[in-house]
N, C-alpha and C positions, 0 to 999 in steps of 0.2 A: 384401470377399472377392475373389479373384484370380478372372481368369475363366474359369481351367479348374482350380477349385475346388469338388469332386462329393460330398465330405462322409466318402465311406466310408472311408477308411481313418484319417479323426480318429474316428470312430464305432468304430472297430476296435481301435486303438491303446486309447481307454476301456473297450471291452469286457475286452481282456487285463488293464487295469489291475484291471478289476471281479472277473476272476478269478482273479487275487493276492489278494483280499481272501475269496475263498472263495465268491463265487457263481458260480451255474450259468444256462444261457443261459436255462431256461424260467423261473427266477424274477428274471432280471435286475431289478434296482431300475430306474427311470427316469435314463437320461440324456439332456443338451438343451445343443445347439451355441451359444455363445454367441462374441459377439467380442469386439476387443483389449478394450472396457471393460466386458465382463461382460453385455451386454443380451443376450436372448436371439433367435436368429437362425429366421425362418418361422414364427414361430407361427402358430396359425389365428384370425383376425379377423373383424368381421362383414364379410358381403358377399364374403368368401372360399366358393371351391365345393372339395369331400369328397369324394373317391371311398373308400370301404372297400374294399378289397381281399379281402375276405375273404368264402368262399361258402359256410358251412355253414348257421352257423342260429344253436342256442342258447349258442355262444359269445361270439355277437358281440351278444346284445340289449342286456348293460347298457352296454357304453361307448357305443349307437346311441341306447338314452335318452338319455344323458347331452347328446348332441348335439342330439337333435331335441326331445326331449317340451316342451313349455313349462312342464306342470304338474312335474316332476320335483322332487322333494324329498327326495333319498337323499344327497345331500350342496349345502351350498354353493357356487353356480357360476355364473363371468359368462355369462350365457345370451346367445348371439350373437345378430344379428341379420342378416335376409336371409342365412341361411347356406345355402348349395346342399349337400343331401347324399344323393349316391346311394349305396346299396348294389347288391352286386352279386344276389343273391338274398333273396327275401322270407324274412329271419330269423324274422319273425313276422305273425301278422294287425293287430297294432297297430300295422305300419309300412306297412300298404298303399298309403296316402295319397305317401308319397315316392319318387321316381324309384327305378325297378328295373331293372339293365340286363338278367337275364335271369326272367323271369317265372317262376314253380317251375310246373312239371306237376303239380298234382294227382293224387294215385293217387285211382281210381273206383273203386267197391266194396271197401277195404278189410275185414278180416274183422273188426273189432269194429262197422263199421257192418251188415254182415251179420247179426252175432249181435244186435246192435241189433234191426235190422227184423224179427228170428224169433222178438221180446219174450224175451230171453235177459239175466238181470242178468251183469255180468261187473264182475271187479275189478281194477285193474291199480295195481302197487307196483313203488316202485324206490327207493335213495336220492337226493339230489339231483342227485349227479355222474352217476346217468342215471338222471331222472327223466325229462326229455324224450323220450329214446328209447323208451320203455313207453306213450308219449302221443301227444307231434305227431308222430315218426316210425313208430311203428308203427299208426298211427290215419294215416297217407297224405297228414301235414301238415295237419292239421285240429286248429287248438288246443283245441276243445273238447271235451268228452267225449261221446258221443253217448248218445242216453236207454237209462238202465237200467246204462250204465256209471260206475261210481264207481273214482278216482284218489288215491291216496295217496300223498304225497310223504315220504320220514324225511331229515332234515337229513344230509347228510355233515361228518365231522368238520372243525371252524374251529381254525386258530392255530396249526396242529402242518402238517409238513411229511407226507403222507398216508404214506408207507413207514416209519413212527414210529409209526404206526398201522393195520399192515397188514389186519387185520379190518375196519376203514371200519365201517359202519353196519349190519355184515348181522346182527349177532344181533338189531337193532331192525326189523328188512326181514324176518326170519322168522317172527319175532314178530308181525309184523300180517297178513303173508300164513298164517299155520297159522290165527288169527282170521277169516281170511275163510273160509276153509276150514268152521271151526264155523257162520259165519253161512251160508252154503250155496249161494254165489253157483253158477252154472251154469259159469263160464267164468273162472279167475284166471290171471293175466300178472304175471310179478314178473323180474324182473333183478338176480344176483350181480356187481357191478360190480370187483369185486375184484381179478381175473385181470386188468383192461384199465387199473386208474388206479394198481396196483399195477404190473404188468407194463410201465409206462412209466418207471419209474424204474429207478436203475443199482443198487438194491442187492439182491444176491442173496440174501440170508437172507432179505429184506422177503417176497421173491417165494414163500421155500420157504413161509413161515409162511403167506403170503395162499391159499397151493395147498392148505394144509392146512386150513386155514377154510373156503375153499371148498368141499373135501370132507364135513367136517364136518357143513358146516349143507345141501350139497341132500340129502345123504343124511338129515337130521332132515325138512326139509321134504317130502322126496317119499314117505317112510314113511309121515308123518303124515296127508298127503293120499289114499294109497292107501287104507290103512286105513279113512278116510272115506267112502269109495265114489269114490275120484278116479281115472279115468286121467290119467298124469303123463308126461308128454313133457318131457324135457331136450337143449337142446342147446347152441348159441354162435351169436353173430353173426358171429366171424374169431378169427384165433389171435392171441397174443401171450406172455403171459406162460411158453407153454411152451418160447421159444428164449429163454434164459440169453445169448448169446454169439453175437456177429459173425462171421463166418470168422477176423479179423484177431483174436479172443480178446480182444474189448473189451467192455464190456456190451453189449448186446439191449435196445432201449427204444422198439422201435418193431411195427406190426404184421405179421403175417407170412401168407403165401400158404397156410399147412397148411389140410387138412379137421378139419373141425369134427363131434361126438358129435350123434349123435341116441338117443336112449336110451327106451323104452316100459316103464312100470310101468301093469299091467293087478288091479287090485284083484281081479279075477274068475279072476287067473293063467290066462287063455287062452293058448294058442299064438299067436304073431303073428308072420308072415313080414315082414320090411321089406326097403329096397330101399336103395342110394344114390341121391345126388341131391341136390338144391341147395337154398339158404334158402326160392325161392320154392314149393315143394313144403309147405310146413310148412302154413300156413292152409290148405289144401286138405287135408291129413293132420285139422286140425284140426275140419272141417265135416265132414269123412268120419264122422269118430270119434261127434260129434255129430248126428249124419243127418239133415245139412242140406243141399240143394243147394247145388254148388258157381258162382258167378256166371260168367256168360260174360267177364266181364273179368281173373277167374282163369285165366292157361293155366297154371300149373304142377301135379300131379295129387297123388294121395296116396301117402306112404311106403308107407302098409301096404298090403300084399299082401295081406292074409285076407281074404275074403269075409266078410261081413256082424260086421265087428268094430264097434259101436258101442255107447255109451254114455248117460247124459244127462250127466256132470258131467267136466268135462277142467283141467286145468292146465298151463301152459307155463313152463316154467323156462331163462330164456336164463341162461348161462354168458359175462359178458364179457369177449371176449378169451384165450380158453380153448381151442384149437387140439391134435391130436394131433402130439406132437414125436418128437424122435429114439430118445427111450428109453433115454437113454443120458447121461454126465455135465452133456452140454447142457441136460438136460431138465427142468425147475422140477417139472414135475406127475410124472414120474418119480421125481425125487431127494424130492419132498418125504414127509411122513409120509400119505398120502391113501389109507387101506384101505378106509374107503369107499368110497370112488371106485370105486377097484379091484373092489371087490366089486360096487356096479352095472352096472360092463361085463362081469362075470362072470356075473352069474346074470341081467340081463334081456336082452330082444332089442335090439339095437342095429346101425346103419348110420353112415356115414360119410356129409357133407355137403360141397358147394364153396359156400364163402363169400369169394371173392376175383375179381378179373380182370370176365370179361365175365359171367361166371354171378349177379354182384349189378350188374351194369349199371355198371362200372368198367373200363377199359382191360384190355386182355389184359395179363394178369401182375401186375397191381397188386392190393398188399397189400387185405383187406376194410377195413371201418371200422365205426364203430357203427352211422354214419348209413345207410350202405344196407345194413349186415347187417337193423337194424328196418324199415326200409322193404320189404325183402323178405318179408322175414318176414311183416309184418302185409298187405302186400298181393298173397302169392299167386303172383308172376308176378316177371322181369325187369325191376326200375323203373331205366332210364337216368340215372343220376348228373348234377350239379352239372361235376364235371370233367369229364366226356367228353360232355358238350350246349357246354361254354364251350371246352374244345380243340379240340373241333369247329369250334367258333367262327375259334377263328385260324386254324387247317387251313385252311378253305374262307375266311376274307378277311372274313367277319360282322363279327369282332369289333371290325373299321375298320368298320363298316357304323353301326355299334351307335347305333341314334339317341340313347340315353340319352347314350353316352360322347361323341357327339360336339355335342351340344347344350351338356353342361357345358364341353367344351373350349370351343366357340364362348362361351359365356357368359364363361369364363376371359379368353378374350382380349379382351373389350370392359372390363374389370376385373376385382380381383381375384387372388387366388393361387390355384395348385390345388394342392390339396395330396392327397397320396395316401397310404391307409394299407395299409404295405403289409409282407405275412409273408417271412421270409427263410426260405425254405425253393422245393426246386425239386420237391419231392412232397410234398403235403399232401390229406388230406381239407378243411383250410381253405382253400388254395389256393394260391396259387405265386407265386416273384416273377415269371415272364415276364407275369403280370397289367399291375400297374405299370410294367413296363418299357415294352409296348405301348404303355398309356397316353401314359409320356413321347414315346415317339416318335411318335405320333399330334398330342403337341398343340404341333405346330412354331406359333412365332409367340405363344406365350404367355410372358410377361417372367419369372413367377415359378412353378417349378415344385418344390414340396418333399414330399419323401417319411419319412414317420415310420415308422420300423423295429417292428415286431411279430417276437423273437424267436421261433422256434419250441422245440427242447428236446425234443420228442420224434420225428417223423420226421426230423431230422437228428441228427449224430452228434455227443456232446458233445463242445463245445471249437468247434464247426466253425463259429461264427457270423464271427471274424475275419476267415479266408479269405474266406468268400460276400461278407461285406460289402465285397473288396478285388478283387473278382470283378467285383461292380454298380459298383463305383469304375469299373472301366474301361470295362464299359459304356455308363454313361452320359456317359464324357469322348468316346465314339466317336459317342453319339447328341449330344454339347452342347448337353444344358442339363439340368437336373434338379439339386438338393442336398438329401442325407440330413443331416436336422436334427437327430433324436433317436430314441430306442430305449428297448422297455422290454421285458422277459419277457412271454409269452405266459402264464403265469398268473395275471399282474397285468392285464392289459389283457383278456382276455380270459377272465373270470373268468364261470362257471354258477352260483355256490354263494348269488348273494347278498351276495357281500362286497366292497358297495359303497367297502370302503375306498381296496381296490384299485383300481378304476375312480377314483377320484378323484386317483389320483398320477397316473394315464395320460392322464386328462383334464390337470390340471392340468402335467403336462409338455408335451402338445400343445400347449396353450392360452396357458400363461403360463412358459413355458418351464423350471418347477421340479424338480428331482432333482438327479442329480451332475453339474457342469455339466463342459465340456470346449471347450477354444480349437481353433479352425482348426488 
């Protein structure tokens, strides 16, 4: 290779090519730089060190298997040896054992450990596409379920691209939560994920129909549940699905800053005065209801206003990615057929919620997300985010400090490749490229520096992956050294569902340099 040869724009030139053939950046197939005689170029080897780039969580646990577990058996794989692999936050408890460069904050007293310690059974449902968030994030990053609470996962749909299937898993997700219901748990938690993994694709009808499902079935389940002796609290974690459209009149696939529905069904049909107010408000709404003291680690307080409103039996029904919109041809949950809908904001009490910016522990003005819409949610209070503990980082100079990062660097340059996995995107819940970029310029003096592309597809705007990739090109000719070896969709490499198939192309391109391959 020439030696101010940085990868991106052969990386870029494939991607265009890949979109002549009719895909899109978040399902990109795997492609891997190879030269004049076809060998593949950076792969990652034994005794090479990983940085993952990527800070959420449950997107990133199977390709981290894949890497580290020894016992792994979800596909066949040259299982590396002396491989250095840090992540940047603890995706799960089974990765504690390897480098972390920032260590996650535990939330303390979340409210399912509350209703735990107050011997309160509770159930918590979601499909798989956010099952996590009903669980490790709303539970305060605690993968287990704490006593007396039982977790049910319902498979989201496999082999169909999900806006083909714009109802997703929820009539089997209603299904088990109105079951809990009969079985007569004190406390059930269930997530419509509909509005959020719908509302990231570009197709508008998917969206109208996902709006209209969604209406459908809270209004089945919140009925069902009143009826039973339930107070029923509905609301959302951020908006999304209900901006249709960019300013620029392109599709809307990403999340959005709107407030968010809080909505009280009272089986007793009492009068109930509510308030606005933010995610971390809800858990405190919800012990209020329940009359339970609220933990001193709770500072957010309760929606309702009524004096002495409570219950024994309560239900919270998140809305994902369900945001109040313009009301107007922009509007998914507007335009679509939702007279349910309609009708609960009609006849019960309801409030308005901020589920964006600093009010869920995110940068002022940034969209919400799942992760910290649950995280708030279940913990009560303002829980500081993943990005703004790590921007912070480079703000004040930390993140050169970072003993994790700068141990691997050192490691790197005594041998070795470093290689970096990293998201092309410049706002993500997952994370960003000025990540990896720091990285590279942090590890002057290391011979071989390769960076493997994770498209994003949803926070950035479709088509947009060539530009950025011709963006970091220049970048990294201004820092000299770093080369983007290969790229795959972020729904492939970064797959939640279980379909390990995918993680094996991602793998197997990193690794062995497999997919559509492409020359300098």
């Amino acid at each position: 290779m020439e030696q101010n040869f940085h990868g991106g724009e052969a990386l870029a030139k494939a991607v265009e090519a890949a979109y002549a053939q009719g895909q899109t950046d978040y399902s990109l197939e795997p492609m891997a730089l190879v030269d004049e005689n076809g060998a593949p170029i950076g792969k990652i080897k034994d005794g090479d060190k990983v940085v993952f780039c990527c800070r959420r969580g449950e997107r990133e646990i199977e390709l981290t298997e894949a890497f580290t577990d020894p016992a792994f058996n979800r596909f066949d794989r040259p299982q590396l040896q002396d491989l250095e692999f840090v992540i940047m936050t603890m995706y799960h408890e089974k990765f504690k054992h390897l480098p972390i460069a920032f260590a996650p904050e535990r939330v303390q007293k979340p409210l399912a450990q509350v209703l735990s310690e107050a011997g309160l059974r509770q159930f918590h449902c979601a499909e798989s596409e956010k099952y996590a968030h009903v669980t490790f994030f709303f539970n305060g990053g605690c993968n287990q379920p704490f006593p007396g609470e039982t977790d049910l996962c319902v498979p989201s749909p496999k082999g169909i691209p999900f806006d083909q299937k714009p109802e997703l898993s929820l009539p089997q997700v209603a299904e088990k939560v109105q079951g809990a219901v009969d079985e007569g748990y004190d406390f059930i938690l269930t997530n419509f994920a509909n509005g959020d993994v719908i509302g990231h694709t570009s197709n508008a009808e998917a969206k109208l129909q996902a709006a209209a499902t969604v209406s459908r079935y809270v209004d089945q389940v919140a009925h069902y549940a009143k009826e039973h002796g339930y107070v029923v609290a509905v609301t959302a974690d951020h908006g999304n699905i209900e901006t249709l459209y960019t300013k620029e009149g392109k599709p809307h696939v990403a999340h959005t800053t709107n407030l968010v529905p809080f909505v009280v069904l009272d089986p007793k049909g009492r009068d109930v005065t509510l308030r606005d107010g933010r995610l971390g408000d809800v858990a405190p709404t919800v012990l209020s209801v329940l009359g339970l003291r609220q933990p001193a680690e709770m500072t957010g307080r309760s929606l309702i206003e009524t004096e002495g409103f409570t219950h024994d039996k309560m239900m919270l029904i998140i809305l994902d990615g369900w945001g109040y919109g313009t009301h107007d041809q922009g509007d998914a949950i507007y335009l679509a057929e939702t007279p349910a809908w309609d009708k609960l904001l009609g006849t019960y009490p309801n409030s308005r919620l901020r589920a964006s910016g600093e009010d869920v522990g995110l940068q002022g003005g940034k969209p919400g997300n799942s992760e910290a819409g649950h995280t708030n949610l279940g913990a009560g209070r303002v829980v500081p985010q993943d990005d703004v503990r790590m921007d912070a980082a480079i703000r004040d100079g930390s993140f050169r400090t970072n003993p994790v990062f700068l141990k691997t660097i050192e490691d790197a340059r005594q041998g070795g490749a470093l290689h970096l996995l990293a998201y092309l995107t410049e706002k993500s819940s997952h994370g960003c490229i000025d990540y990896p970029l720091m990285l590279v310029e942090m590890a002057e003096g290391v011979k071989e520096i390769y960076l493997h592309i994770i498209f994003d597809g949803r926070s950035t705007e479709p088509g947009s992956a060539p530009a950025m990739l011709r963006a970091l090109d220049e970048k990294l000719r201004k820092l000299g050294r770093g080369v983007v070896v290969d790229g795959v969709g972020r729904g492939i490499a970064l797959d939640r569902d279980g379909n390990y198939g995918k993680i094996q192309k991602a793998y197997e391109s990193m690794v062995l340099g497999k997919g559509t391959q492409y020359k300098a």
